[in-house]
C-alpha positions as CSV (number, residue, x, y, z in Angstrom):
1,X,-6.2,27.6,-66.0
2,X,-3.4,28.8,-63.7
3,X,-2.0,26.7,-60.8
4,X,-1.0,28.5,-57.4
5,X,-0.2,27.7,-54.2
6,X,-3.4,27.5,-52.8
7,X,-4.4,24.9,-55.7
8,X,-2.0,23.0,-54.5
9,X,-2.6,23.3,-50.9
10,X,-6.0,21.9,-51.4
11,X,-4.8,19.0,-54.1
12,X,-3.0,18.1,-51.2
13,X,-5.7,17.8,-48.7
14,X,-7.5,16.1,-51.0
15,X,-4.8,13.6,-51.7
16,X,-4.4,13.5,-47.5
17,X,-8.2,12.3,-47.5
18,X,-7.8,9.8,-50.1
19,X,-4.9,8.1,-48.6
20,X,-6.6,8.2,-45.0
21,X,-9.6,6.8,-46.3
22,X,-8.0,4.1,-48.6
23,X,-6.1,2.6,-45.8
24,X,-9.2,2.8,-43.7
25,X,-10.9,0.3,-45.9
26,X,-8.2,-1.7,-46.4
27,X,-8.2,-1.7,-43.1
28,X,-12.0,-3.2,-42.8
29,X,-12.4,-2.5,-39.3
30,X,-15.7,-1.1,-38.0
31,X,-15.6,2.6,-37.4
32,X,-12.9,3.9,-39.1
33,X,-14.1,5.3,-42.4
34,X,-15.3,9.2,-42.7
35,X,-18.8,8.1,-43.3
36,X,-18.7,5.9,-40.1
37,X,-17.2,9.0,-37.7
38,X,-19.6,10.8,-39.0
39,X,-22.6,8.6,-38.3
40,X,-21.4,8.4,-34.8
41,X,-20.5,11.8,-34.3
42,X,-24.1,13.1,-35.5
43,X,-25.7,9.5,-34.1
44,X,-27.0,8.0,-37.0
45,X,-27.9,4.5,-36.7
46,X,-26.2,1.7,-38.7
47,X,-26.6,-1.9,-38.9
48,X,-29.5,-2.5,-37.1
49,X,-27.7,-0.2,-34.5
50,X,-30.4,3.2,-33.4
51,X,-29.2,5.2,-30.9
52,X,-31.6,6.9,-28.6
53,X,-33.1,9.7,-30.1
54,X,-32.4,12.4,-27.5
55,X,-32.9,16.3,-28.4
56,X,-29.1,16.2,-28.2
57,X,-29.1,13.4,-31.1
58,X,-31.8,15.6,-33.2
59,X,-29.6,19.2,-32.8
60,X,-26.5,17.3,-34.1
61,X,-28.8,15.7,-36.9
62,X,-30.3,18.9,-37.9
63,X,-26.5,20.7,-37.7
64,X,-25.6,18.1,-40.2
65,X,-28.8,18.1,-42.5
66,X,-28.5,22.0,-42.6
67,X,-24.8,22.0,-43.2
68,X,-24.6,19.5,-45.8
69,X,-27.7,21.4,-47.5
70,X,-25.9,24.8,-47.4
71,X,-22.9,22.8,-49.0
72,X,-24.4,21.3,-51.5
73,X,-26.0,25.0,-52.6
74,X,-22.2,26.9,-52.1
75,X,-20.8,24.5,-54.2
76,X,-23.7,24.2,-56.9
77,X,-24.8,27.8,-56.9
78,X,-21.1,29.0,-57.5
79,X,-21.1,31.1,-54.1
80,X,-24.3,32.5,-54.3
81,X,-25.5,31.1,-50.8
């Protein structure tokens, strides 16, 4: 396998995330992982916390579910979808 740039480039986002993260949980504070932005930003409840489910709340849930899905299929399929 050959190594370029752009291998690199992404190694390096990766290792961005993982760092970000990892102090995020060492952190412990509420709200500061990936997962936990991302709950709030598409209002997923947590914790016994539901936010009002408001056609607003249900577009951003289906944005998610839909891009997640197409992901999942890009990534598994090789690029067919």
């Amino acid at each position: 396998m050959e190594f370029d740039v752009w291998d690199g480039i992404w190694l390096g986002w990766i290792g961005a995330f993982v760092v970000v993260e990892g102090v995020a949980l060492k952190r412990g504070q509420p709200g500061d992982t990936l997962s936990e932005k991302v709950w709030k930003w598409f209002g997923i409840g947590t914790n016994g916390h539901h936010p009002k489910r408001t056609t607003w709340v249900q577009i951003r849930r289906v944005a998610l579910l839909g891009f997640m899905t197409w992901l999942t299929v890009h990534f598994m399929s090789g690029g067919w979808l």
